[in-house]
C-alpha positions in Angstrom: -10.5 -12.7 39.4 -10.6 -12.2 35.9 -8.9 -9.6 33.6 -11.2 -7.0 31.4 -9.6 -6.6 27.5 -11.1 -4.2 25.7 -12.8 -5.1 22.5 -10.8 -4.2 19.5 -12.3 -3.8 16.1 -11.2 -4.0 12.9 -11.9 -1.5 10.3 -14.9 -4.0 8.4 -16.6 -4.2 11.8 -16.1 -0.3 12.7 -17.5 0.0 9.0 -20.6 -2.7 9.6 -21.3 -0.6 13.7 -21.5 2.5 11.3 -23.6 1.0 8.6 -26.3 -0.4 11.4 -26.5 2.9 13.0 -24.4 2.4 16.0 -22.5 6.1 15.8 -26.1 7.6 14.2 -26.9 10.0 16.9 -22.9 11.6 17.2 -20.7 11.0 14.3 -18.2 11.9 16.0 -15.9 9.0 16.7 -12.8 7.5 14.7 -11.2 3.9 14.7 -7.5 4.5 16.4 -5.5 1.1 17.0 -9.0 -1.1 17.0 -10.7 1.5 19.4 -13.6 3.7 18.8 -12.5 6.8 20.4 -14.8 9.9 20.4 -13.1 13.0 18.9 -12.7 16.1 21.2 -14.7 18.6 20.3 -13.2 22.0 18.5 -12.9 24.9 19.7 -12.0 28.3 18.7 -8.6 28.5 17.9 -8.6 25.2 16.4 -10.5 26.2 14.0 -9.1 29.4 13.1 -6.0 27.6 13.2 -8.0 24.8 10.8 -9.0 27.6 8.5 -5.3 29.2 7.9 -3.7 26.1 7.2 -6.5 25.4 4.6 -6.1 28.8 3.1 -2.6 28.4 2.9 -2.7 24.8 1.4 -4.9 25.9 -1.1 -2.8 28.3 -2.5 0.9 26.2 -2.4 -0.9 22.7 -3.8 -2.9 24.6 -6.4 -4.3 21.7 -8.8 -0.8 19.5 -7.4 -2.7 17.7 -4.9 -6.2 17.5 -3.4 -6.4 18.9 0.2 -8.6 17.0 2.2 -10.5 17.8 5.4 -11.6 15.4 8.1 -12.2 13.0 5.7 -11.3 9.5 7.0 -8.3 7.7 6.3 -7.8 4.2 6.4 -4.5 3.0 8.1 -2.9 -0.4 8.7 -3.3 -0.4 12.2 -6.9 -1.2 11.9 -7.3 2.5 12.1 -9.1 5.0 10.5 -8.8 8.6 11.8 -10.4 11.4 10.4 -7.7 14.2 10.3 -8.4 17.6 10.3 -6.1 18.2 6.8 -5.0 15.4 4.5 -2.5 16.5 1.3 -3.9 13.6 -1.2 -1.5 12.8 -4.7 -3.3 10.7 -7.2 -1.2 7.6 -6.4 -1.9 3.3 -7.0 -2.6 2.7 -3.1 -5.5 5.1 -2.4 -3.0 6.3 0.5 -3.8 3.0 2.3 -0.1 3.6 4.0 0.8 7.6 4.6 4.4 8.1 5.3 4.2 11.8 6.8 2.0 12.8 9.7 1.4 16.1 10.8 0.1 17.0 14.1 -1.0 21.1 14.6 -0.3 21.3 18.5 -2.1 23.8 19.8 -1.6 23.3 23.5 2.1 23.9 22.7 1.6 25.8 19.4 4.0 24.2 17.4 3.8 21.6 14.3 4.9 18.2 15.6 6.4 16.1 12.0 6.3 12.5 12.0 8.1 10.2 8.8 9.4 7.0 8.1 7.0 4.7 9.4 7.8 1.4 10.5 6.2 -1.7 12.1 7.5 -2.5 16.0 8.7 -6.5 16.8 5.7 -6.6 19.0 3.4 -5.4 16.9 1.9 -1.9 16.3 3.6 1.2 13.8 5.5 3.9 14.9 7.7 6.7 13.2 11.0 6.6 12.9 11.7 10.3 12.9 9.8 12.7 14.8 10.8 16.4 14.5 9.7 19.8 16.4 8.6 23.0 14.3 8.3 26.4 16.4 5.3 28.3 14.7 7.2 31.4 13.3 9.3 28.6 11.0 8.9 27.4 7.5 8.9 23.9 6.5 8.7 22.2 3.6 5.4 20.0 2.3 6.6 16.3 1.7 6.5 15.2 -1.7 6.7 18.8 -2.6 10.4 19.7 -2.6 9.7 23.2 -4.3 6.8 24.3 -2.0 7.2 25.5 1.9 4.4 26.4 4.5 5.3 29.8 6.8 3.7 28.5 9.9 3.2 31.9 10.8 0.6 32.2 8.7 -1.1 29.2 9.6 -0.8 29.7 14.0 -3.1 32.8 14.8 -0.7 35.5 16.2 -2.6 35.6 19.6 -2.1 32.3 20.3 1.4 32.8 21.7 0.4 35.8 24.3 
């Protein structure tokens, strides 16, 4: 009997399916850890959830930063996910490595933080530090000492009922 390996893919080839048409029909797939995975589709509150934060960001970055939405970002994993909110400094890398990763639960409403990336013995990245943020705190944007997002104004009130 033999074993069955998924095929992983590196970014050029995820790049060369998309430029032959492969993902033509539903563009709605992203390169995670070498494997085409197809992104869950939104619903409500995440995008009313989506929209807040945006509002927010816009205001608190004002010309500091671009904020990005589900643009794709490329990562050293051979990844290449296409986050709902990217917070984009002019900077020599093109953000080819981020250091902060944000993740808007909205099963658990709460902001899950993730920093200090590092690569594991056996391969693969991870964070270093992963911290918990209850959605009627404030936290502060990284790289951005001076400026703080009330995630109350970003989690819709209703969401917590």
């Amino acid at each position: 009997m033999t074993a069955v390996t998924a095929k992983r893919f590196s970014i050029a080839e995820y790049h060369r399916l998309a430029e032959l048409g492969f993902f033509e029909f539903d563009n709605r797939f992203e390169l995670i850890r070498g494997e085409i995975i197809k992104m869950a589709a939104k619903g409500r509150l995440h995008s009313v959830c989506n929209s807040m934060l945006f509002g927010e960001l816009y205001v608190l970055m004002a010309r500091r930063a671009c904020v990005r939405g589900q643009e794709p970002i490329i990562l050293p994993t051979d990844s290449e996910p296409e986050p709902d909110v990217v917070i984009a400094r002019s900077r020599s890398d093109n953000y080819v490595s981020f250091a902060d990763y944000w993740i808007f639960n909205l099963v658990d409403i709460q902001l899950e933080m993730h920093s200090e990336p590092y690569q594991k013995q056996r391969g693969g990245f991870d964070y270093r530090v992963k911290r918990v943020v209850l959605p009627n705190e404030v936290v502060v944007i990284p790289g951005f000492p001076e400026l703080s997002l009330d995630l109350s104004a970003v989690f819709p009130a209703q969401m917590g009922e």
